[in-house]
Structure formats: C-alpha cells, structure tokens
N, C-alpha and C positions, 0 to 999 in steps of 0.2 A: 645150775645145780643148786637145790635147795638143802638149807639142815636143820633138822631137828632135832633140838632139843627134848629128850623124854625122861620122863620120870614115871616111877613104878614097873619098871623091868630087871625082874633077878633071875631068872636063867634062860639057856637055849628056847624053849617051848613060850617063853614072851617075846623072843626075837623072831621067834617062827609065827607068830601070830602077828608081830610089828609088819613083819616082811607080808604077808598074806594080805594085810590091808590096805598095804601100798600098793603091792599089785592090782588091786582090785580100782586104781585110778588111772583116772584115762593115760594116755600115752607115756605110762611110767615106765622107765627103765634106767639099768643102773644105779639098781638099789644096793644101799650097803646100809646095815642095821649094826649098829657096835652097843656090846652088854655092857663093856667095861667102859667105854666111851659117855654112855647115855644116851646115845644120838643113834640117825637115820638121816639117807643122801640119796636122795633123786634126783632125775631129770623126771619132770613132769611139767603138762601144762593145767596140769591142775591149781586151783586158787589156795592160797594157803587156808580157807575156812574149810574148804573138803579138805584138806590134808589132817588140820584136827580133828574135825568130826569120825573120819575113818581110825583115826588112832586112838580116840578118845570111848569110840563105842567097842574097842576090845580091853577097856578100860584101864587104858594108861593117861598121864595127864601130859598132855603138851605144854612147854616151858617157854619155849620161843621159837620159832621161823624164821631161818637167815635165806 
C-alpha cells in the first residue's frame, strides 16, 4: 500500500479527479483519497514517478510517497 501525500485539494470534485488518475494506473486498486486527510492509498504497481506525474498533471502537487 502506497500513500500520498497531496496538496492543493479543497473539495469533493479534486478528490474525484485524484481518484480518476489513480485509476488510470496500472494494476491499481484500493484506492482511498481523503480531503481532510491530504492523502491518497493504493495498491499499485505502479513506480512512484507515475504516481506523481498522473497527480501532478490534474494539477495537484505531490508532497511525499510512503
């Protein structure tokens, strides 16, 4: 399970757009995007540089990857 850290998410329609881009990586599942949290939780085997990229190009900033 990966987590990330986001920044520049304030409501529902930027966690629907977090959620939509993680979908869009390969074998993701078990996503959980939290507003009040900051964060986002996968299982992927995606590389954490696609993990930014895909968060980054719906223009939130990724803070850190655990």
């Amino acid at each position: 399970m990966k987590k990330i850290m986001i920044e520049g998410m304030s409501c529902n329609h930027c966690v629907a757009h977090v959620r939509e881009a993680l979908e869009g990586l390969k074998d993701s599942k078990n996503i959980e995007v939290s507003l009040e949290g900051k964060y986002a939780a996968l299982e992927t085997s995606a590389t954490d540089a696609e993990i930014k990229e895909a968060i980054e190009e719906e223009g939130y900033d990724v803070i850190e990857i655990k």
